[in-house]
N, C-alpha and C positions, 0 to 999 in steps of 0.2 A: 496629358501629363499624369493624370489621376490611375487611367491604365498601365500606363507605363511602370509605374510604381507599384503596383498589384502584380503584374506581370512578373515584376522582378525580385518580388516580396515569394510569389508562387517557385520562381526557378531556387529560389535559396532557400527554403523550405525544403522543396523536392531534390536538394541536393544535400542535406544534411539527414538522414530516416532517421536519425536517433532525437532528436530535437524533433522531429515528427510522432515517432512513438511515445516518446515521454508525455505529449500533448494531448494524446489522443488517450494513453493510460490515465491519465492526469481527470481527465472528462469521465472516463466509466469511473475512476472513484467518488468523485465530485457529481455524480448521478447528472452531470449534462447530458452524460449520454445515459440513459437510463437505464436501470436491470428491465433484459425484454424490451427494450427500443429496437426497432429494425435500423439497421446500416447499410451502407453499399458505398462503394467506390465516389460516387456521386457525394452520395452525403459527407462524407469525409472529407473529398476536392471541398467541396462550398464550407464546410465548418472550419479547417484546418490551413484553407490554401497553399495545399500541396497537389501534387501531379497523380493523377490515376494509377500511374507505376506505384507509387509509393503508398497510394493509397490500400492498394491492390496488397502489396506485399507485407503492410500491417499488418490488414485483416489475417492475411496468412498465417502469423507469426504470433498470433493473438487467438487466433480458432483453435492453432496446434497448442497455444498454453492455458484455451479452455477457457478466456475471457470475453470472447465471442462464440455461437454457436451457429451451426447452418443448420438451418428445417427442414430446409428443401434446397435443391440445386440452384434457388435463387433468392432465396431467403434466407438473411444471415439475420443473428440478434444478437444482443448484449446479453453475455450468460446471468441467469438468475443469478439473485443472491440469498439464499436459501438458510433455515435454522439449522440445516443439515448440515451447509457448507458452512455458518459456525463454526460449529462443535467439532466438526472435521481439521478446521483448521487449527484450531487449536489444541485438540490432542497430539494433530503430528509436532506442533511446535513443541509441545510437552516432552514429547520423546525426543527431538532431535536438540533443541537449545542447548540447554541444561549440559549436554554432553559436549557440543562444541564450543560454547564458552570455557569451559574447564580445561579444553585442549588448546584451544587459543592467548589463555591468558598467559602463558609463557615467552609466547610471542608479541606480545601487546606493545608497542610504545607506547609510554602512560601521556608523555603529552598530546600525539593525536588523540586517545581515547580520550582524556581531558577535553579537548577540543569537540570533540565529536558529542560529547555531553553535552558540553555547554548548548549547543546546535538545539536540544529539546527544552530545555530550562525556556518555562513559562510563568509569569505572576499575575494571579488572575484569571478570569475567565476567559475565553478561545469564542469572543463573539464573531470576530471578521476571519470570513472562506479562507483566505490568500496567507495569513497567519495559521489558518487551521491544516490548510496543506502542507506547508514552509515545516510545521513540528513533527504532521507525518509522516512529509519524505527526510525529514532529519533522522526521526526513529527507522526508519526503510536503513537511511546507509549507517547506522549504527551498529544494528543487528546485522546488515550482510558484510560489515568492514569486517567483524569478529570471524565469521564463517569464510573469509577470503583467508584468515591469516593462519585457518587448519590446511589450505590448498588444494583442495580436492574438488575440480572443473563442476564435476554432475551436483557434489552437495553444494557447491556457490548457485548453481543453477537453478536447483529446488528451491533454495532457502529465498532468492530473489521471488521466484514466484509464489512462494508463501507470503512473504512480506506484501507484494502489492494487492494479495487478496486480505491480508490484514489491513491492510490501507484504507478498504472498501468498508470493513467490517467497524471499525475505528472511526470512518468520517461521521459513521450513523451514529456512531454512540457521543460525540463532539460536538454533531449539531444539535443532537434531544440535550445534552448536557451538559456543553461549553465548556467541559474539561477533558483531558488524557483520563485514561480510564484505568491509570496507576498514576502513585505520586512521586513527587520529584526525589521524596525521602526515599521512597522505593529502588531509584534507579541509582541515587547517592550510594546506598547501602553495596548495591551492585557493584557499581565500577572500584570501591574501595577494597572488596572481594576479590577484584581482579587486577588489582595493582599489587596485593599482596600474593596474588596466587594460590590461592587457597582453594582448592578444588572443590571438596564440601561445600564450603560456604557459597561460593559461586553455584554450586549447582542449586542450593537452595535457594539462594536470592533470585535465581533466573525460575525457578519452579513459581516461585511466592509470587512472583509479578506477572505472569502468564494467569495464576489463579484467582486473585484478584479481580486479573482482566476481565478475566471469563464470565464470572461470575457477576461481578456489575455491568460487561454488555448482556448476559442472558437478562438479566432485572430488566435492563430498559427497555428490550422488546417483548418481554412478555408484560411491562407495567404501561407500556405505551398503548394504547387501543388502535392509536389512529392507522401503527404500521400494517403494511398486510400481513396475512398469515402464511402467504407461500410465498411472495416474492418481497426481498425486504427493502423499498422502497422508502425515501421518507415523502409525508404527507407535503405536499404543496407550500403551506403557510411554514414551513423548513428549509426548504430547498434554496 
């Protein structure tokens, strides 16, 4: 019976890749799967319980967007996560945010935006994983609901895979210090911007919270010793 149920837990799994890829993205933020851990097909089947096809076609879809990496013809790994790829990410966000919210907010319905706020509103400290993911991916579809509503295929594209490398960047800075790495004033201040439609203001309040960000995640990993210095990893006694 016990197989029977695993069996059948693996075909629906492997029949669903989206509920498979979100699991397995889910894992490289949540460093289960770690920056620099090796993968394969295998380890995926046994982690995930999904089928070699699906597992196969992740990896795929995951190397082309740079969150895995291959070494060699048989060595695949979890892409680092680098000071580099920081600062990277959040210049492009600099540039591109600021500018799509301002275009977006004309299009806004203020009640899902409403809604979609609430989704991050936290009181208190972000001690438990599953709460600390739950406000991540809350801010993920915040930030790409805004960028769907300028409609343009390639920038909804980018802007997703920006967001899940902010994901990565985010979980580090949550679990050294059991908060969002802006304030809920901050994103208040936001959405009120963008109800009114105020272009300026919006692009400042999306400027002002990117910068903040930035800057108290560069704190944490430069005030933290334990992380490493090339690959940004948290220490054990974190994870």
């Amino acid at each position: 019976m016990a197989r029977t149920t695993t069996n059948n837990k693996k075909k629906q799994n492997g029949a669903n890749p989206a509920k498979a890829y979100d699991l397995i993205m889910d894992a490289i933020v949540t460093q289960k799967l770690a920056p620099s851990q090796k993968v394969s097909e295998n380890i995926l089947t046994d982690m995930f319980d999904i089928s070699r096809t699906t597992a196969r076609n992740i990896m795929e879809q995951l190397t082309a967007q740079q969150f895995l990496v291959s070494v060699s013809p048989r060595i695949t790994r979890v892409a680092p996560l680098t000071l580099l790829d920081v600062k990277q990410n959040f210049a492009m966000r600099k540039m591109l945010q600021p500018d799509i919210f301002a275009m977006a907010a004309a299009q806004i319905d203020h009640d899902q935006i409403a809604k979609l706020n609430d989704m991050i509103s936290h009181k208190g400290p972000i001690t438990d994983d599953a709460v600390a993911l739950k406000l991540l991916k809350a801010n993920k579809r915040f930030n790409v609901f805004m960028a769907q509503q300028v409609k343009y295929p390639l920038l909804i594209h980018w802007i997703r895979q920006l967001e899940d490398t902010t994901m990565r960047i985010y979980w580090l800075y949550v679990k050294m210090n059991h908060f969002l790495p802006y304030t809920w004033e901050h994103q208040r201040a936001l959405v009120e911007a963008i109800k009114k439609d105020l272009s300026d203001d919006i692009r400042e309040q999306v400027h002002k919270i990117l910068t903040i960000s930035e800057q108290r995640v560069l704190d944490a990993i430069f005030l933290h010793d334990q992380l490493y210095t090339q690959d940004l990893k948290l220490p054990s006694r974190l994870e």
